[in-house]
N, C-alpha and C positions, 0 to 999 in steps of 0.2 A: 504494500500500500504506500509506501514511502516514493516510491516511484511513481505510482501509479496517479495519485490525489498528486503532485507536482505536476505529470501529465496532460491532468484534465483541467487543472488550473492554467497551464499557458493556454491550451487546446481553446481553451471557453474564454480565456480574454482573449484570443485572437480573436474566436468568432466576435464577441460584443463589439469588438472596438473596430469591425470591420474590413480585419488584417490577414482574416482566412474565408476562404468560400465555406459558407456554412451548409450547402447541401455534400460538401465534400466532408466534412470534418464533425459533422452533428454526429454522424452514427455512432462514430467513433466515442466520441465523448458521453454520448448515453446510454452508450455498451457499458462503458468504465462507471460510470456516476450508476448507474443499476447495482453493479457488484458492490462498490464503495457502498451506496447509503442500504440496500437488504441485506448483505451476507457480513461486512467488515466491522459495521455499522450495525451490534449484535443490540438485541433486546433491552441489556441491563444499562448500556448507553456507553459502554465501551467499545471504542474503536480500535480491532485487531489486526491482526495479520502485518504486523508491521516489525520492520527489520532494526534489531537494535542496532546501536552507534557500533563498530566494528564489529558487529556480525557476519554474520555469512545468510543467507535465505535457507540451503537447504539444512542447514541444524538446528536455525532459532526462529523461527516464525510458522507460526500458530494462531487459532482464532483468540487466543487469549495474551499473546504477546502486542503490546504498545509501548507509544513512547513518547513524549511531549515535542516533541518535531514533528512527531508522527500525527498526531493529532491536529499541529498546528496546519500542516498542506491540505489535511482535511476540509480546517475552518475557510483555510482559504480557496478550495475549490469548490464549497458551498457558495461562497459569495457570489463569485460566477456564474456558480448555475443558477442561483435565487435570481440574479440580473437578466439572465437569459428567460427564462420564466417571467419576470415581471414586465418584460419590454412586451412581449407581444400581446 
């Protein structure tokens, strides 16, 4: 998710700000924004699956693994997407 929520963050302020074709690059971002806010984005309001500070992905990330970075790409590719949603 560390990757991924930084992804969709550029992804989605391109789109907004008019900087990426958005029939090219929507899917994209609403494939990733799906996983992130159902599966990552667990019930008790903890956001998993994220790669601690010099971890490795395939030994430490888990639906219960997070990290306050990890969290933070989060916040910030919600913004995005709440803008993208609120413009149309």
């Amino acid at each position: 998710m560390t990757a991924t929520a930084s992804f969709v963050y550029g992804l989605a302020f391109g789109i907004n700000q008019g900087l990426l074709d958005r029939a090219m690059y929507l899917p994209v971002v609403n494939g990733a924004w799906k996983f992130m806010s159902t599966t990552a984005l667990q019930e008790n309001g903890m956001f998993g699956y994220c790669q601690p500070v010099g971890g490795s992905p395939e030994n430490n990330v888990n639906a219960t693994s997070t990290s306050d970075f990890c969290v933070g790409q989060f916040l910030l590719a919600a913004t995005q997407m709440h803008l993208m949603v609120s413009e149309k």
